[in-house]
C-alpha positions in Angstrom: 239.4 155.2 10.4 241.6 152.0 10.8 244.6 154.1 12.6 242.1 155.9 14.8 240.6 153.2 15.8 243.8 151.5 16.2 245.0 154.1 18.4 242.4 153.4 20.8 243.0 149.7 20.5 246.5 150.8 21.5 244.7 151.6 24.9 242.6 148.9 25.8 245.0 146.7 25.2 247.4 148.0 27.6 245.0 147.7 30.1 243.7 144.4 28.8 247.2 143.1 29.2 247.4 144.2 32.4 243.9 142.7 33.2 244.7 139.2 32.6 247.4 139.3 35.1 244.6 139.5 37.6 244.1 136.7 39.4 242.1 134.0 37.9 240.7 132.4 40.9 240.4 136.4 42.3 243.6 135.1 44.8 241.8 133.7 46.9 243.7 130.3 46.6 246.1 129.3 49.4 249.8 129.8 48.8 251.9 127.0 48.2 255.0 125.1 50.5 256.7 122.2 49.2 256.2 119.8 52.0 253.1 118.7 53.9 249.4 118.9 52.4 248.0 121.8 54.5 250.9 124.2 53.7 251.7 122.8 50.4 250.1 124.1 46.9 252.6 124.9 43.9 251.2 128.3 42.8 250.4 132.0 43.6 247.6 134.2 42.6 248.4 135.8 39.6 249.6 134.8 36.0 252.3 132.2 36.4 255.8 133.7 37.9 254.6 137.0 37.9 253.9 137.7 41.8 256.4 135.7 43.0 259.2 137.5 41.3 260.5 141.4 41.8 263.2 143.5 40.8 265.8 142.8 43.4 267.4 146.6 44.8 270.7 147.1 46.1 273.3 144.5 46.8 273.5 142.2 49.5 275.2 143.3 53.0 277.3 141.3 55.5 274.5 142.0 58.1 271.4 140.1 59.0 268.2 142.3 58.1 264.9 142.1 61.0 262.2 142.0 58.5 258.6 142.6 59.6 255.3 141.7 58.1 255.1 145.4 57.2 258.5 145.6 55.7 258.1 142.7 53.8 254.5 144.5 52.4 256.6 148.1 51.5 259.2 145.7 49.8 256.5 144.2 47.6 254.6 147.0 46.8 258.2 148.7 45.6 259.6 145.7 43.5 257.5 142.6 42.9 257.4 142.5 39.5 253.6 142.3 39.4 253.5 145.9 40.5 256.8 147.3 38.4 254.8 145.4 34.9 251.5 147.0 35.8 252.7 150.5 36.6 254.5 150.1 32.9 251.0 149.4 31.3 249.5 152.6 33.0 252.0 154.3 31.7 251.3 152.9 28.2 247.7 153.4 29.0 248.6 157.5 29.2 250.6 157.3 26.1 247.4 156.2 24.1 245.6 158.8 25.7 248.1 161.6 24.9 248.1 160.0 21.2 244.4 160.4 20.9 244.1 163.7 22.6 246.5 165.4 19.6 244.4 164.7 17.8 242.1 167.2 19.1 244.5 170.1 19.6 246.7 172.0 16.9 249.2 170.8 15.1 251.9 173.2 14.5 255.0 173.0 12.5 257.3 175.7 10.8 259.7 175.4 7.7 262.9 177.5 6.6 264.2 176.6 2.7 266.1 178.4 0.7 266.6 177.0 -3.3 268.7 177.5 -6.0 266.6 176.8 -9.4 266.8 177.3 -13.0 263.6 176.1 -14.4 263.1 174.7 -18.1 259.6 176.1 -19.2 259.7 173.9 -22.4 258.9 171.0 -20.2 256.2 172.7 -18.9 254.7 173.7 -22.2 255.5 177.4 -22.4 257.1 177.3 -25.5 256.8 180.3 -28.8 256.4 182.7 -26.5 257.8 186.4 -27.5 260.2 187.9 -25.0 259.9 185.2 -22.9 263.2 182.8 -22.5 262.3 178.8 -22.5 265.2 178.1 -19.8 264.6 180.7 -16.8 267.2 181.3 -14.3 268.9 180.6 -11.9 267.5 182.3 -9.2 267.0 182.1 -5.6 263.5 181.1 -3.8 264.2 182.0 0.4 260.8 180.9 2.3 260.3 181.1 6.1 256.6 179.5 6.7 254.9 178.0 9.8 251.7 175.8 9.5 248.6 175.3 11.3 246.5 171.9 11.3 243.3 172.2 13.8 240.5 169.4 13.7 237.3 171.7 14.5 235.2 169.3 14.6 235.5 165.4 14.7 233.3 163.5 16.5 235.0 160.2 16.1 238.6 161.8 18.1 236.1 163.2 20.7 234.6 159.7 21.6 238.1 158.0 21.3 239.8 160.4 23.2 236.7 159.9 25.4 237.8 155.7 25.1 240.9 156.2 26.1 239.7 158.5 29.6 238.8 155.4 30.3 241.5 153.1 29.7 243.9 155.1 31.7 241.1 154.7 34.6 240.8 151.0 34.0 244.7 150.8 34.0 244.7 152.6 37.4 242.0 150.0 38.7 244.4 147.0 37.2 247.9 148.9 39.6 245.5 148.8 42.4 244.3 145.7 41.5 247.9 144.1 41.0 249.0 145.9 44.9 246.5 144.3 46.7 247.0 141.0 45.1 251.0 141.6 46.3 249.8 141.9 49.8 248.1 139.2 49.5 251.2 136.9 48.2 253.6 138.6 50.1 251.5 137.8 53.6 250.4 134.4 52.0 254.8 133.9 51.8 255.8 135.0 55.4 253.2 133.6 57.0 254.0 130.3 55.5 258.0 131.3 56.7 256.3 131.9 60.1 254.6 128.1 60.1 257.8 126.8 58.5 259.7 128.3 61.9 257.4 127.1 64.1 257.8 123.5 62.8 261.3 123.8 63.2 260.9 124.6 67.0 258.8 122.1 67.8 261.0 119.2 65.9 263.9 120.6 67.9 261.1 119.8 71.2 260.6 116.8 69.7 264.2 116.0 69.1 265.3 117.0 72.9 262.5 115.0 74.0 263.1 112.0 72.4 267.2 112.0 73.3 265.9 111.7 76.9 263.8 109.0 76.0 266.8 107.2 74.4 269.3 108.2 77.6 266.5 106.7 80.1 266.1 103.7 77.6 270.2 103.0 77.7 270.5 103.7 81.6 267.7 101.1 82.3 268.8 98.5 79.8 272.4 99.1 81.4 270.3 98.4 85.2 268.6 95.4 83.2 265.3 96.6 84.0 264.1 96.8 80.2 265.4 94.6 77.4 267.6 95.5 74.5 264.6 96.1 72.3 263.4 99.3 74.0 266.5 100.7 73.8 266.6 100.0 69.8 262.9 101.5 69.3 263.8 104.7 71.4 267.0 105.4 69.1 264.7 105.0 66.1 262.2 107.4 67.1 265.3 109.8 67.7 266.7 109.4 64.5 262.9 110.2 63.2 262.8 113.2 64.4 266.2 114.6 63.7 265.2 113.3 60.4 262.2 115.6 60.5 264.2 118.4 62.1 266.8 117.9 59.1 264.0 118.5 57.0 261.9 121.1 58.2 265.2 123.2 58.2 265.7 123.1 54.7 261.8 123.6 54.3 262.2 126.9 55.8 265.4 128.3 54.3 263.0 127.4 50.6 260.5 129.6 52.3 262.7 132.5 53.1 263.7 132.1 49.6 260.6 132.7 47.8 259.7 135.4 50.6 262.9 137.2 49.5 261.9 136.9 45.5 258.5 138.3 45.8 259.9 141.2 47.6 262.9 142.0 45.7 265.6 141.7 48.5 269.5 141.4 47.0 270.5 138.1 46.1 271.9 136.6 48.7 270.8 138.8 51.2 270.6 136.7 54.8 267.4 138.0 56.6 265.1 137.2 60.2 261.7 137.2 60.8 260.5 139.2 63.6 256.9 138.7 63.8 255.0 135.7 64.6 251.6 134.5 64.1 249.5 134.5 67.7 245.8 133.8 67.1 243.5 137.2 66.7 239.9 136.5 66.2 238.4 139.0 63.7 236.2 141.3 64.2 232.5 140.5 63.1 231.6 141.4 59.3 228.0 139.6 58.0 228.5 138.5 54.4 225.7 141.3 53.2 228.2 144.0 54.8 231.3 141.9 52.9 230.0 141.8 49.6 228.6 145.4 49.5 231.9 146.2 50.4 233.7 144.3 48.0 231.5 145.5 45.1 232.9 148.9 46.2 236.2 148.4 46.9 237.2 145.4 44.6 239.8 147.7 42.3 239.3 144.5 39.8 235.3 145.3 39.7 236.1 149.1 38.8 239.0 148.1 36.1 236.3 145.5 34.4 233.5 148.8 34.6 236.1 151.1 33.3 236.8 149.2 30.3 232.9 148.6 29.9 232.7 152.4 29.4 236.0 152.7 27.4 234.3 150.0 24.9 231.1 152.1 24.8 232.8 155.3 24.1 234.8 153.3 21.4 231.4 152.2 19.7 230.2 155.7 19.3 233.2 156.0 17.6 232.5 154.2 15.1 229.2 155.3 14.2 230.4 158.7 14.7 232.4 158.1 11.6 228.8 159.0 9.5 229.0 162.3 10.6 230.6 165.5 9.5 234.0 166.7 10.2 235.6 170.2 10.2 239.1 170.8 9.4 241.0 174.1 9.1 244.5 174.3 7.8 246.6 177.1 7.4 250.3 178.7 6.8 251.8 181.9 7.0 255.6 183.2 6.1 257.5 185.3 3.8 259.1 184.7 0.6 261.5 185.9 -2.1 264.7 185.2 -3.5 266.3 186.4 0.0 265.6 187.2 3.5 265.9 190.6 2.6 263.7 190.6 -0.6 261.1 188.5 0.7 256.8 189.2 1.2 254.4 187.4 3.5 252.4 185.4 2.1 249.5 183.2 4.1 246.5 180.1 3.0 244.0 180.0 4.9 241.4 176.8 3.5 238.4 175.1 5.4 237.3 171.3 4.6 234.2 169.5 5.5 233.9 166.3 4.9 230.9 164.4 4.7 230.3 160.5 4.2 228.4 159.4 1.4 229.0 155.7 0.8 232.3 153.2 2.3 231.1 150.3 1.5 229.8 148.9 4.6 233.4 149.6 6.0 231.4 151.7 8.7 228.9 149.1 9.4 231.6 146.4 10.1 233.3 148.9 12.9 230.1 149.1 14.6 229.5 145.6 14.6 233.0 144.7 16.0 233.3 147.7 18.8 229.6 146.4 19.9 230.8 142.7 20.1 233.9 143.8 22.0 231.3 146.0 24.0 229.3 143.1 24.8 232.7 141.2 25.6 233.3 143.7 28.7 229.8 143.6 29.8 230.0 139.6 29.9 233.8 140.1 31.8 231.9 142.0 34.3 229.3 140.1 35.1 231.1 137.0 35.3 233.7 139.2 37.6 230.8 140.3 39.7 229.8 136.4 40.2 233.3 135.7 41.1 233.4 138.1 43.4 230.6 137.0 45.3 231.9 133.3 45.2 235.0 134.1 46.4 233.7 135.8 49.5 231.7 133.2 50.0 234.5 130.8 50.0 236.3 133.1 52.4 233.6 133.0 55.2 233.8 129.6 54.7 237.2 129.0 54.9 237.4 131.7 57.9 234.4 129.4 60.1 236.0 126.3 59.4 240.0 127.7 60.1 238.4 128.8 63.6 237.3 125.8 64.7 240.0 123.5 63.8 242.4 126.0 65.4 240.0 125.7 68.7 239.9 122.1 68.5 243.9 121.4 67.5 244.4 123.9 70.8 242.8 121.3 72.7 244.6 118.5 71.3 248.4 119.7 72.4 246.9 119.8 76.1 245.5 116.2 76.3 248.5 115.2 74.0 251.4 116.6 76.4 249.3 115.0 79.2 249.5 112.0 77.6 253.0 111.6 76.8 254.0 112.7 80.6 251.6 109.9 82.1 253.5 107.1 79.3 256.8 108.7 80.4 256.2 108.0 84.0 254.6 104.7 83.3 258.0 103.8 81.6 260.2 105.1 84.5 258.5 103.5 87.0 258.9 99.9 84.8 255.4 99.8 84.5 255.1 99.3 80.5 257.5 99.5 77.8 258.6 102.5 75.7 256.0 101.7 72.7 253.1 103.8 74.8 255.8 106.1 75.4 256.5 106.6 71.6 253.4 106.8 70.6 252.3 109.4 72.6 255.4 111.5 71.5 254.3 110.8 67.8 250.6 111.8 69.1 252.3 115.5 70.2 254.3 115.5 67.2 251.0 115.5 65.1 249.1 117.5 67.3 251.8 120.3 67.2 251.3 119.9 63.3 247.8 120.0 63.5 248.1 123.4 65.7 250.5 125.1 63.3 248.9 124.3 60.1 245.2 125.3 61.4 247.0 128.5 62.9 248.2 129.8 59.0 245.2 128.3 57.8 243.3 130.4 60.0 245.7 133.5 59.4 245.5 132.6 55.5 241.8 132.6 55.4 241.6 136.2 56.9 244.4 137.6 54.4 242.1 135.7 51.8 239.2 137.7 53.0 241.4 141.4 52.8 242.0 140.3 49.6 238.3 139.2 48.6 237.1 142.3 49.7 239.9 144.3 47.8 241.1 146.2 50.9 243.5 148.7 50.4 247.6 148.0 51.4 247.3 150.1 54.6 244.1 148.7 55.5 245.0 144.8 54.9 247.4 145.6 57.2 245.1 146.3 59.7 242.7 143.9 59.2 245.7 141.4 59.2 246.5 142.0 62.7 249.6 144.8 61.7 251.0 147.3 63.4 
């Protein structure tokens, strides 16, 4: 009973392995950057390092790659590691299943010996007998046999084999599972790359900006219309934003890195991106729609119900044990002292075996498959509880990302026309270059303010895919891809 029960342990764990890379907070988190607040969080979805590394494939070329928020996708579902570790546990999933299934089906074997004996009957107690010699031989014994072991009936394989149906199922769910959450991490990464761009562009803006602000600064101190302090505060704020520049750079290139580890491009390997982020409003989903959705689709859900049945089958395993079994074994092959002096012979012998008294050994298996049985059912529910929190969260998230985006649009208008009135006012000699620098800081901050509610809006819709455990093909969709 232990190593049949073990063998099905074999199973579930596999797929329990696989389970707890799922993502604890169902990856619904936003993905980190290393700089500011609204981009910047330290972890992915997953367990640990596991999504953000791959299997890097090929070597890394002279040329510079065009990759695409699709191509980036195909690369992650290929070689991030999440997906290579959990197609490895399915596979181990199967291997328990093939285990338990021989269990079921005939076990055949054959044997060819031939001996040379000489045989002491003395030490067998033939001794005094007339005629009869104590030492016999030598002689030859040839046998050619094959042998036949067939479990007829067992009702303890037929629920394990049943268990680990399941497993293999549950695995399955957990590969899904494990895709989707790459989709999720590898958008999550190149739409942070994307934001981390367009901060570079706009500090190179801010940069050419204020070197015209210093040049005008210089010219009219030279004409003695503004004094020497102008010209000093001007070349700070230049320096500040090259600063910035100098910084958002290297920002980027850190981006592009962990883009390229999470989808297993060579080491090395220079690469562009070629699609930006525009705003897309999303189509309209009410959260009834979202959840009944997600309780279908989540491939999470279906691994934790899988392994709900799996432990049930694995429970009526054990108290299948108080039952009858069936077993028929049997040979058949010649023998003789040679191949040419040699007789079939065959066995042919049935056992039944029936139960009496194990010493509560039985009692204890059903007590710890129903507590791992009741385990599953509490994963489930907890997962089912989860999953409606975590589309909650996304709506959220989603209604909030909106109308900051709306709003931060409307702040780079008013801001731009506020730094071209303070420019003017400059020129003309009509105030100093403090009104002017401020204003520049103002569109400095509200380009920020644009770019990070633009990926958090972005972000809260790849959230959502994820929440509602759409399918690769269709997060791309629902992501705005082509």
């Amino acid at each position: 009973m232990v190593k049949q029960i073990g063998m099905i342990t074999l199973g579930v764990c596999a797929v329990t392995s696989a389970m707890a890379q799922l993502p604890s907070s169902g990856g619904l988190s936003a993905p980190p950057t290393q700089s500011r607040p609204p981009l910047a969080v330290n972890a992915l979805p997953g367990r640990g390092d596991l999504f953000q590394g791959s299997v890097p494939a090929g070597e890394a070329t002279a040329d510079t790659l065009a990759i695409s928020l699709n191509d980036a996708i195909d690369r992650g579902l290929k070689y991030n590691l999440g997906v290579v570790s959990s197609g490895l546990d399915l596979r181990a999933s199967r291997a328990a299943r093939l285990r338990a299934l021989s269990q079921l089906l005939p076990n055949v074997s054959a044997s060819l010996s031939e001996t040379r004996e000489q045989v002491n009957l003395a030490a067998f107690g033939f001794t005094g007998f007339p005629g009869i010699p104590q030492v016999v031989g030598p002689f030859n014994v040839f046998d050619a046999r094959a042998f036949l072991t067939q479990s007829v009936l067992d009702f303890q394989v037929i629920q394990n084999r049943r268990s680990t149906d399941q497993s293999v199922k549950a695995a399955g769910f957990v590969l899904r599972n494990a895709q989707d959450t790459v989709v999720y991490t590898v958008v999550s990464l190149y739409l942070q790359a994307i934001a981390g761009n367009a901060r570079i562009v706009q500090a190179q803006a801010q940069v050419a900006t204020s070197q015209a602000l210093y040049n005008l600064a210089v010219d009219q101190r030279k004409a003695g219309v503004v004094p020497a302090i102008d010209v000093l505060r001007a070349q700070v704020e230049l320096q500040s934003q090259q600063q910035r520049l100098i910084f958002d750079q290297n920002e980027f290139e850190k981006q592009k890195l962990n883009l390229s580890r999470a989808t297993g491009l060579p080491n090395g390997q220079r690469f562009n991106l070629t699609d930006q982020a525009p705003y897309a409003p999303l189509q309209a989903m009410t959260l009834d729609d979202a959840l009944a959705q997600a309780y279908k689709s989540r491939a999470d859900y279906q691994a934790a119900q899988a392994l709900v049945r799996a432990a049930e089958r694995s429970r009526d395993a054990a108290r299948s044990q108080r039952l009858p079994s069936l077993d028929v074994n049997a040979n058949y092959g010649d023998i003789g002292p040679s191949p040419t002096q040699s007789h079939g012979t065959f066995s042919l012998a049935g056992e039944v075996r029936v139960p009496i008294y194990q010493g509560g050994r039985i009692q204890a298996d059903v007590e710890e498959a129903d507590a791992q049985l009741q385990q599953r059912k509490a994963d489930a529910g907890d997962l089912r509880g989860k999953i409606d929190h975590h589309i909650r969260t996304a709506f959220l998230d989603l209604k909030s990302a909106e109308e900051q985006l709306r709003l931060a649009q409307s702040s780079i208008e008013l801001s731009r026309q506020q730094l071209t009135q303070s420019q003017d006012r400059f020129a003309a000699g009509v105030t100093n270059n403090i009104e002017v620098v401020q204003a520049q800081e103002s569109v400095a901050s509200s380009n920020e303010n644009y770019i990070a509610s633009l990926y958090s809006y972005n972000l809260a819709k790849a959230s959502l895919a994820r929440a509602l455990g759409l399918t690769a093909e269709a997060s791309k969709q629902f992501l705005g891809g082509k």
